[in-house]
VOBA-1610 file (N, C-alpha, C; in pm, whole numbers, padded with zeros to 5 digits, always signed):
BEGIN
Unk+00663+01488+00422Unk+00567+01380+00404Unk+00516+01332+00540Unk+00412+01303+00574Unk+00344+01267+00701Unk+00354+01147+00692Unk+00335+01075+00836Unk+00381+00903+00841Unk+00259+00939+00958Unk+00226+00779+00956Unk+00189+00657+01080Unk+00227+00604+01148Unk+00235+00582+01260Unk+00313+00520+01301Unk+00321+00369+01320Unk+00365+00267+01295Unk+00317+00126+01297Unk+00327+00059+01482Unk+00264-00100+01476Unk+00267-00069+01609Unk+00399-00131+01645Unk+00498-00157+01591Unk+00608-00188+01612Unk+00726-00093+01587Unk+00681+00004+01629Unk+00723+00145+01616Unk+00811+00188+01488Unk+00795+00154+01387Unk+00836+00167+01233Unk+00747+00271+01200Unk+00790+00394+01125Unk+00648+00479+01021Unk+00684+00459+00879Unk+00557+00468+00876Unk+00523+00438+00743Unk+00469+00565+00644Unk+00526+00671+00569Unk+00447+00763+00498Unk+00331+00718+00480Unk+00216+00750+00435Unk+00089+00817+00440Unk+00036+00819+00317Unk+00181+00839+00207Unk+00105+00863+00064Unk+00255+00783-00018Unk+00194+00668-00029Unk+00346+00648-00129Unk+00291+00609-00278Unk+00363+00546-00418Unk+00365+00541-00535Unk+00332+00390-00540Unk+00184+00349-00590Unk+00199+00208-00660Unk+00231+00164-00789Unk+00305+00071-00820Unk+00369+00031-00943Unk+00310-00105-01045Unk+00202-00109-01016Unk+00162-00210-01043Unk+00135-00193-01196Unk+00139-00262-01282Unk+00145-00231-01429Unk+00282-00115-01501Unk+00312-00098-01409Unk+00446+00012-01422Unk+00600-00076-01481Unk+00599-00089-01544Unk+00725-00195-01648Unk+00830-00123-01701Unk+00957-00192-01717Unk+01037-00096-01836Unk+01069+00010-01787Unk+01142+00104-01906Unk+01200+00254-01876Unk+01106+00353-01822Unk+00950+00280-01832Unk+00876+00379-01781Unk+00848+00395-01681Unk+00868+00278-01579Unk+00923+00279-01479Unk+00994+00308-01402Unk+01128+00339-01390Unk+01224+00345-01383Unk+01219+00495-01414Unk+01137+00553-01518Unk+01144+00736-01539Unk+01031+00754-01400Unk+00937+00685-01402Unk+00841+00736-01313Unk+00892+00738-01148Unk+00950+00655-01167Unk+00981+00628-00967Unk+01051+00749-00988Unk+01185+00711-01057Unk+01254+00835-01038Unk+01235+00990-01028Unk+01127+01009-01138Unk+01056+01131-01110Unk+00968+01158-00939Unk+00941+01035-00922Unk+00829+01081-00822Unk+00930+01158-00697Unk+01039+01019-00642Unk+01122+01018-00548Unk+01191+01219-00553Unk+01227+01207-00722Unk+01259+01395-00700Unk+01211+01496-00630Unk+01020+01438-00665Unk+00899+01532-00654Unk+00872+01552-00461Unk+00937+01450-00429Unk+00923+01415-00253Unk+00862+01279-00241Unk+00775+01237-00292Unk+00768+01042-00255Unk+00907+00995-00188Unk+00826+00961-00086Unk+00961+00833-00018Unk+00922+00696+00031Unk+00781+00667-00043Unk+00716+00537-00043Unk+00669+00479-00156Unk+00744+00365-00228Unk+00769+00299-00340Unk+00678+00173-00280Unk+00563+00119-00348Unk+00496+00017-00359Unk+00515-00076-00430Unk+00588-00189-00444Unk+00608-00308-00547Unk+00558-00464-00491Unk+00607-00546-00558Unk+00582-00679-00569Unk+00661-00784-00617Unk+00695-00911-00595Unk+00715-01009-00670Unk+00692-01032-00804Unk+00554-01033-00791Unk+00457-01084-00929Unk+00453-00967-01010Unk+00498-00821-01004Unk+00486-00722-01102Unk+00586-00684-01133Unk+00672-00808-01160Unk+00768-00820-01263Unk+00877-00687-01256Unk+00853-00592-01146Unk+00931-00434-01204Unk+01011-00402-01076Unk+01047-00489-01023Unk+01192-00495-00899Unk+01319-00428-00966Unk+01317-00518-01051Unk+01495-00462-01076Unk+01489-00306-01137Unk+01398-00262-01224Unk+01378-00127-01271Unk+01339-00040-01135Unk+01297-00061-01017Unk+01273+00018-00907Unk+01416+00056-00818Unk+01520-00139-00871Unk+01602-00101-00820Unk+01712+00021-00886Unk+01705+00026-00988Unk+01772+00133-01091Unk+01735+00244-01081Unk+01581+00249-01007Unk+01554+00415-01016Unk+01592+00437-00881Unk+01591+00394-00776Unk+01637+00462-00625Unk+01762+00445-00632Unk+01855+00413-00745Unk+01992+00452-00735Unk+02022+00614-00707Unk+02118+00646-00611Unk+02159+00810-00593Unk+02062+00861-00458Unk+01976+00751-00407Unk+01871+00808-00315Unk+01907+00757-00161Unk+01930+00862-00119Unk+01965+00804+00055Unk+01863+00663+00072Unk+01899+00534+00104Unk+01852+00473+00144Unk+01764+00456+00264Unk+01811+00497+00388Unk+01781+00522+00487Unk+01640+00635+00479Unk+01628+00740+00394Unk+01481+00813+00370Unk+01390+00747+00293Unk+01434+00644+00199Unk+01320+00574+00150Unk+01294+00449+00231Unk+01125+00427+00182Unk+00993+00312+00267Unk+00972+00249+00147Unk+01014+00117+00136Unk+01006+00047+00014Unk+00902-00066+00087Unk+00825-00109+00049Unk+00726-00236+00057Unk+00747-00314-00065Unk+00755-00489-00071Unk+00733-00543-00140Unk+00613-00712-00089Unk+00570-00723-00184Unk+00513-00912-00148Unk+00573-01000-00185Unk+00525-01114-00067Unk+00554-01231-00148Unk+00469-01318-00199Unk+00457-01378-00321Unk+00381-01404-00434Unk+00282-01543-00331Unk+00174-01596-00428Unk+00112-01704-00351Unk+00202-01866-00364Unk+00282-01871-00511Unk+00349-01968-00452Unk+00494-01977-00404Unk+00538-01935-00340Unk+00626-01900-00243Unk+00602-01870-00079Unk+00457-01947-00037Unk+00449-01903+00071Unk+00497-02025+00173Unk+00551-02146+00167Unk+00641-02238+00220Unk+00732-02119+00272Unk+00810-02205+00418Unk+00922-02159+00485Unk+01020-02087+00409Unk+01132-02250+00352Unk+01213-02190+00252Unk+01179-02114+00146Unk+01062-02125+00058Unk+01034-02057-00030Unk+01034-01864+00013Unk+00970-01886+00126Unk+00974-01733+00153Unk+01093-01664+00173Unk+01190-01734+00239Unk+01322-01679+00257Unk+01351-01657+00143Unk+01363-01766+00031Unk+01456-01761-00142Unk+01368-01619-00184Unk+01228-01628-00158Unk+01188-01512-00246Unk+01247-01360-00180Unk+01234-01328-00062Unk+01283-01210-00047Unk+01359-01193-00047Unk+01504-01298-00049Unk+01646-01272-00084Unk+01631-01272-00218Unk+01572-01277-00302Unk+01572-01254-00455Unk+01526-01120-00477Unk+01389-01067-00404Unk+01358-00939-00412Unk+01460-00883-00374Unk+01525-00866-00316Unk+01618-00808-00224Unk+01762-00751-00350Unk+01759-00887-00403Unk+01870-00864-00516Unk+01839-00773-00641Unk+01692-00789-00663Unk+01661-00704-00727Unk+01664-00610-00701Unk+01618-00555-00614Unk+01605-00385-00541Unk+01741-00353-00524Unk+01826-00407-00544Unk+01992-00385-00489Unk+01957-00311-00355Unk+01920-00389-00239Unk+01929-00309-00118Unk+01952-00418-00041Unk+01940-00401+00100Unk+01929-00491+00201Unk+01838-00555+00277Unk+01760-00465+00270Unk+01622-00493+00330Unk+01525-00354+00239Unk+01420-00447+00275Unk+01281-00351+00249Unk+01216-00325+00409Unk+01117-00195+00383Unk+01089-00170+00491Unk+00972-00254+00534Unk+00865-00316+00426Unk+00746-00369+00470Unk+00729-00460+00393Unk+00741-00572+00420Unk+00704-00729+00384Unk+00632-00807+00395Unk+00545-00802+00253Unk+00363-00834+00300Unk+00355-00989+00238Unk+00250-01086+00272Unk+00171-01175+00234Unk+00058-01095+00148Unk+00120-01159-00001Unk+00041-01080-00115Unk-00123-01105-00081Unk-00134-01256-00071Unk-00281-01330-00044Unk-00248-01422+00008Unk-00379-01434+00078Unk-00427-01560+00221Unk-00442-01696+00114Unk-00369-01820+00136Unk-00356-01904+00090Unk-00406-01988+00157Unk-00509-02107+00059Unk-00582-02231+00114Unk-00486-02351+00163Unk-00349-02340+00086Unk-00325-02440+00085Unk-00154-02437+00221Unk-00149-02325+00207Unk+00005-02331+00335Unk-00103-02266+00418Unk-00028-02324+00582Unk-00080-02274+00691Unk-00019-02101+00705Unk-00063-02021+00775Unk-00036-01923+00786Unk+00064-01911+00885Unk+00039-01995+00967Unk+00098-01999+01066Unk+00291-02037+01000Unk+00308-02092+00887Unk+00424-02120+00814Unk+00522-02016+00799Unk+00418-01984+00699Unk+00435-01852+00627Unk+00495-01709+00706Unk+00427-01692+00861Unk+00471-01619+00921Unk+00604-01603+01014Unk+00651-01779+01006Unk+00733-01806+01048Unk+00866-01784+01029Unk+00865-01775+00926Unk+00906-01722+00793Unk+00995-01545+00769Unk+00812-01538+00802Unk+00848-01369+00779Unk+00946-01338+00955Unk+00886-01374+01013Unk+00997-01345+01140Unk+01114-01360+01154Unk+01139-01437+01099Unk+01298-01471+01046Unk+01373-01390+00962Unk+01285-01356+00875Unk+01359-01247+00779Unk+01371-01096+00891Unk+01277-01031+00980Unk+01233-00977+01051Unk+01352-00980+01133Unk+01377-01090+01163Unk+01457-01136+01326Unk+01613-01107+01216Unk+01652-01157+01100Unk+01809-01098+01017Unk+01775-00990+00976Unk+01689-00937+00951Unk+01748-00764+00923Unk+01648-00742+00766Unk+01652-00847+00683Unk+01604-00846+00571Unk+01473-00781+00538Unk+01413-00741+00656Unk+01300-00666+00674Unk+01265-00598+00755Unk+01192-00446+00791Unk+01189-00389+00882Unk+01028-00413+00990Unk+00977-00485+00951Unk+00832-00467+00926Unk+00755-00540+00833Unk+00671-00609+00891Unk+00585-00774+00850Unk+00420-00721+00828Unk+00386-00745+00732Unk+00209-00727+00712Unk+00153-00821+00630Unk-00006-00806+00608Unk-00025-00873+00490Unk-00121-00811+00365Unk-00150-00872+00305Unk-00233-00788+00167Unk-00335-00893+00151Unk-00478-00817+00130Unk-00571-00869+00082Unk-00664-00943+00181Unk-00638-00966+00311Unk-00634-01044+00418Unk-00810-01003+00511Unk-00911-01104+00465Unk-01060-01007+00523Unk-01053-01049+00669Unk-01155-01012+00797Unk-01123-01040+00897Unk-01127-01157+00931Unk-01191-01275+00896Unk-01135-01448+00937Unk-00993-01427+00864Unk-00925-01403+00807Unk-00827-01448+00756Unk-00686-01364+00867Unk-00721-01243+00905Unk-00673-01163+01005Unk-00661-01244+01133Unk-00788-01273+01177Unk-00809-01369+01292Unk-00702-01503+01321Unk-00674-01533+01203Unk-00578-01668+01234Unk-00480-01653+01236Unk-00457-01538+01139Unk-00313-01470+01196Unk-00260-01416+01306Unk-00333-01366+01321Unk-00318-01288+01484Unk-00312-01394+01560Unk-00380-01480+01612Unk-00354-01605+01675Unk-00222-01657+01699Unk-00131-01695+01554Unk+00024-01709+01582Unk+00090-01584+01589Unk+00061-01489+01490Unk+00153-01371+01540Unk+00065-01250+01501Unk+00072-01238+01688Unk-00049-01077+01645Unk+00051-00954+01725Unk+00196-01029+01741Unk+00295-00864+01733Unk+00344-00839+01605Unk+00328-00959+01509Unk+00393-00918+01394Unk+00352-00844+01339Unk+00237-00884+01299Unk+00166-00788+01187Unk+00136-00650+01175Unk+00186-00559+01078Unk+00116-00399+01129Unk+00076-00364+01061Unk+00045-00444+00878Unk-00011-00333+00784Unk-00099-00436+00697Unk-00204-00436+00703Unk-00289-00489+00567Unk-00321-00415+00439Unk-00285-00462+00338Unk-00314-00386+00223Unk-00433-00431+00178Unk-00542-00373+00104Unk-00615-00385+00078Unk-00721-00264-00046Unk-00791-00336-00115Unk-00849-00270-00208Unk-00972-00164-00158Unk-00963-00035-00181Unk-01043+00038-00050Unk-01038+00193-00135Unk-01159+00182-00196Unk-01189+00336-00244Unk-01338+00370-00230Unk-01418+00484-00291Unk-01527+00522-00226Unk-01694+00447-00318Unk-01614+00360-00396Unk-01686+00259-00466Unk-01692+00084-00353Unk-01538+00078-00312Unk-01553-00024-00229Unk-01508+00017-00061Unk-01588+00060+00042Unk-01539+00044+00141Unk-01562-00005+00238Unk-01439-00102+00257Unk-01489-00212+00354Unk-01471-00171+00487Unk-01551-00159+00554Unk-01567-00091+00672Unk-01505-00191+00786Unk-01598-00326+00768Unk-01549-00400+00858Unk-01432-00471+00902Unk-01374-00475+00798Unk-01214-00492+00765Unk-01076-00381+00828Unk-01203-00275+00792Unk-01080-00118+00883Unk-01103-00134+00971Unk-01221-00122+01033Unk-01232-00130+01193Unk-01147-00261+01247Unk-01195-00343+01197Unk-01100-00440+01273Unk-00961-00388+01296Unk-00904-00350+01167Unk-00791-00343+01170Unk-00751-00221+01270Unk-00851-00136+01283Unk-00753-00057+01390Unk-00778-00071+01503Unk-00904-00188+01555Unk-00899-00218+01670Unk-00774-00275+01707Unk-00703-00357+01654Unk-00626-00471+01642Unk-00437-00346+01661Unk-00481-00205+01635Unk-00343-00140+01576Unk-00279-00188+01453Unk-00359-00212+01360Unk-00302-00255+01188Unk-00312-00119+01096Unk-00255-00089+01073Unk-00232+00006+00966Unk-00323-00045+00846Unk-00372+00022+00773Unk-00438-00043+00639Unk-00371+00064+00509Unk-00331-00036+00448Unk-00291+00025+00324Unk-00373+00020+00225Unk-00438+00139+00085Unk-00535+00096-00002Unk-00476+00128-00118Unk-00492+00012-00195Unk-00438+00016-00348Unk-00581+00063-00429Unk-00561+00082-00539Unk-00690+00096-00643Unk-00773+00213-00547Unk-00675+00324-00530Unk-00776+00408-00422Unk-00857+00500-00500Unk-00878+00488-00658Unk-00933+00557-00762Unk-01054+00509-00816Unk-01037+00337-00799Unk-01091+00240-00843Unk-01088+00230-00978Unk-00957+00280-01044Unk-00882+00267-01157Unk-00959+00351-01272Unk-00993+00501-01203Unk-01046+00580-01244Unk-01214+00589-01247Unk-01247+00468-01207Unk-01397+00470-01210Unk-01461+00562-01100Unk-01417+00619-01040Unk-01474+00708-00969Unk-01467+00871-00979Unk-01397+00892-01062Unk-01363+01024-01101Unk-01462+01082-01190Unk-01529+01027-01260Unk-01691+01095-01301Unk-01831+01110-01237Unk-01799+01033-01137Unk-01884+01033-01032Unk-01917+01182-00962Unk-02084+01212-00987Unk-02138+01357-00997Unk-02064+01409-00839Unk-02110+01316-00723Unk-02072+01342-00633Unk-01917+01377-00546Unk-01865+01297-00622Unk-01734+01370-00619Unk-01672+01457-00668Unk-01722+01481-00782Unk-01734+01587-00862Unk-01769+01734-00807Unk-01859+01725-00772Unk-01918+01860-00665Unk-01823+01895-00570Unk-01834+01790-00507Unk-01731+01842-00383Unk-01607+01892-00442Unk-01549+01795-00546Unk-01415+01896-00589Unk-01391+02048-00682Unk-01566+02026-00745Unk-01561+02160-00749Unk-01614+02318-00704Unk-01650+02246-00567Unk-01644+02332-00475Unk-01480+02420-00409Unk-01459+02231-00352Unk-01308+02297-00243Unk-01220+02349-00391Unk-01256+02316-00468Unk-01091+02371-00592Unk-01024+02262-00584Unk-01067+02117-00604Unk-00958+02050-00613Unk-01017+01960-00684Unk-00912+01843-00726Unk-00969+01770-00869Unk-01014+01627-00775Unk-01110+01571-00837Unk-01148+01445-00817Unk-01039+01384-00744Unk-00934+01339-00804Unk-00898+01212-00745Unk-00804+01282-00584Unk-00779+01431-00595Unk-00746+01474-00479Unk-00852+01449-00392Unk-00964+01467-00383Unk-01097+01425-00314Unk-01118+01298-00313Unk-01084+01220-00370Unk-01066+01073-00329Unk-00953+01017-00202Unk-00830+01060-00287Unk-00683+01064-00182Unk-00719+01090-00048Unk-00816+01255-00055Unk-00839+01302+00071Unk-00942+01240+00172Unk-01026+01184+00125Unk-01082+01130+00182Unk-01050+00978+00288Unk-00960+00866+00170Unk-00922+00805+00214Unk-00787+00815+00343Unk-00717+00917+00299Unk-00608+00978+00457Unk-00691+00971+00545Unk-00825+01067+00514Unk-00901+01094+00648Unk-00963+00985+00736Unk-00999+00888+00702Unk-00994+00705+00736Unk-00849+00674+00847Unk-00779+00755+00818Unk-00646+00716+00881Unk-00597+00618+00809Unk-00621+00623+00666Unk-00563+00495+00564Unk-00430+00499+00503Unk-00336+00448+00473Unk-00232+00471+00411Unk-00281+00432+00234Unk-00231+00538+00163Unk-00244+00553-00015Unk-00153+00573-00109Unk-00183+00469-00165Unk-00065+00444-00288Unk-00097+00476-00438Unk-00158+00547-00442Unk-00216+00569-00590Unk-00099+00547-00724Unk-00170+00476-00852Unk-00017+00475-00888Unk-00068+00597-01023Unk+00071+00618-01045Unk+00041+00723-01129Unk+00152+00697-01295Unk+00079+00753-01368Unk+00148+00734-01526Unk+00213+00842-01611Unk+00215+00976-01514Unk+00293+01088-01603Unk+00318+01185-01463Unk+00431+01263-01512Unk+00435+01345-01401Unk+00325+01443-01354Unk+00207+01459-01439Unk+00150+01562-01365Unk+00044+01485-01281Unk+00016+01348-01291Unk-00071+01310-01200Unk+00069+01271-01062Unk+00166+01275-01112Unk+00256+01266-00911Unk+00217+01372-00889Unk+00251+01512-00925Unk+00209+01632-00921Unk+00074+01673-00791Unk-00016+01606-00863Unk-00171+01639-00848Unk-00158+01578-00726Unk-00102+01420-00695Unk-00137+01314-00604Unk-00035+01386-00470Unk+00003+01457-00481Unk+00132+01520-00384Unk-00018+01654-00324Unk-00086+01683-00361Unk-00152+01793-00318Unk-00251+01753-00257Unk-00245+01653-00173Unk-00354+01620-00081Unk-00333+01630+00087Unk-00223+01730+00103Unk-00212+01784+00238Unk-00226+01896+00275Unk-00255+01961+00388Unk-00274+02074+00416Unk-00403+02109+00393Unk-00527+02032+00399Unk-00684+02067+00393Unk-00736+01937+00436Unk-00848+01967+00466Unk-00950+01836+00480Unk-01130+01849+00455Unk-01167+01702+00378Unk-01299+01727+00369Unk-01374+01738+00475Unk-01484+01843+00489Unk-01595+01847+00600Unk-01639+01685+00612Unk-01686+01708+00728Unk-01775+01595+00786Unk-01873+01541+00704Unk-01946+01646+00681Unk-02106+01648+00606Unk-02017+01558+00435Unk-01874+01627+00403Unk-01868+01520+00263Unk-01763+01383+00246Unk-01734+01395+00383Unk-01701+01233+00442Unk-01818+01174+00431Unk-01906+01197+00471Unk-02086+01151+00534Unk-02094+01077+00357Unk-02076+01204+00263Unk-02174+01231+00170Unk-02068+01052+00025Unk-01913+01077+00069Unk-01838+01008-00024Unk-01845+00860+00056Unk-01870+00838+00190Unk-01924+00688+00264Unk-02018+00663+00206Unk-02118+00726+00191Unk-02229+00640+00095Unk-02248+00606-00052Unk-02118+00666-00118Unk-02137+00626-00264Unk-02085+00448-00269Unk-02018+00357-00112Unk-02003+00236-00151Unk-02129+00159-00204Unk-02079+00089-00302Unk-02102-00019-00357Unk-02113-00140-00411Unk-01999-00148-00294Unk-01910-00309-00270Unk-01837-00358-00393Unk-01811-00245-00471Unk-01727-00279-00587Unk-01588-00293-00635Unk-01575-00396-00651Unk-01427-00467-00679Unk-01378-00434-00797Unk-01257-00335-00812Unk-01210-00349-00991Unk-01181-00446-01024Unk-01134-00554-00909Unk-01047-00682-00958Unk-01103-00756-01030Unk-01235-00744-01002Unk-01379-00872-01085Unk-01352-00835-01238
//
């Protein structure tokens, strides 16, 4: 599996598993399947309810080879609150630490500057390897960086060839931020799309591999989540090739500033 390197010298794989809507035994079959398949980057959350089933499926799995990321929710972003929550994630996952510990969303109402205070602490005991945030556009980056711009190394963010926010990446790698993209499919809405289409059936490969591939080529980190084994399968075959220039060129212009979240 290929990694990034963060700028706090942590790597981060390149292609890990999002779990978002992922609940129950089906859960718990899916991680487990993936982790078999070679995944060693598990994507979770607070708010998606499916901690303790993630923690049941990386039972039997060297700890030390898996990259677990989790968030912390919007109300839990107070001092103490942040500590209680990731010692709760923590219990769930039956581990010790996670590797990447994000600010789910930029909150109106706690300072950031709190919140991060926070995360350094967990950072500074062990409880985390590695501090980022999610969802975070560049004013919201900006104020962070201000109190802590060694902390931060990974923004997650919504980023496929329907929405790409350009100005948000660049920042971020001016800055050395890793960007992570969820919804890198745009929850399938892009997979009928003529133009991607072509291209994948040109190189021999299926849509959403031509999506995946594209977004690596960004230097993006991708979490696609997947619902049966043959899409881990499929989502595992996006190394060892790359799209031409001319259909980087050609999949940058299908944005359309479109949000699945709306």
């Amino acid at each position: 599996m290929e990694k990034f390197k963060l700028k706090d010298g942590n790597e981060i794989p390149v292609l890990g598993l999002g779990t978002w809507q992922l609940t129950g035994e089906t859960c718990v079959k899916i991680v487990k399947k993936a982790l078999e398949l070679g995944y060693r980057h598990i994507d979770t959350a607070e708010i998606y309810g499916n901690q303790r089933e993630i923690g049941e499926a990386i039972k039997g799995f060297p700890r030390e080879e898996l990259f677990i990321t989790s968030k912390v929710w919007t109300n839990h972003l107070r001092y103490e609150d942040v500590i209680r929550a990731c010692e709760q994630t923590l219990e769930d996952l039956k581990t010790d630490y996670v590797d990447l510990y994000l600010i789910h969303w930029p909150s109106e109402e706690v300072p950031v500057r709190e919140t991060l205070e926070a995360m350094r602490e967990l950072k500074r005991g062990g409880m985390t390897k590695s501090v980022g945030v999610s969802n975070f556009e560049v004013k919201h980056l900006k104020e962070a960086l201000k109190v802590a711009k060694d902390l931060i190394v990974n923004n997650q963010i919504e980023f496929h060839p329907y929405l790409y926010p350009k100005e948000v990446h660049e920042f971020c790698q001016r800055e050395g931020i890793v960007v992570t993209a969820y919804s890198p499919l745009a929850r399938k809405k892009v997979l009928e799309d003529p133009i991607i289409r072509e291209i994948a059936r040109r190189r021999g490969r299926t849509p959403a591999q031509v999506c995946l591939r594209w977004t690596l080529q960004k230097k993006v980190v991708v979490i696609p989540k997947a619902g049966s084994v043959e899409h881990l399968r499929e989502n595992l075959q996006v190394f060892g090739w790359e799209l031409s220039d001319e259909d980087v060129k050609k999949i940058d212009s299908l944005n359309r500033e479109l949000s699945v979240l709306e």
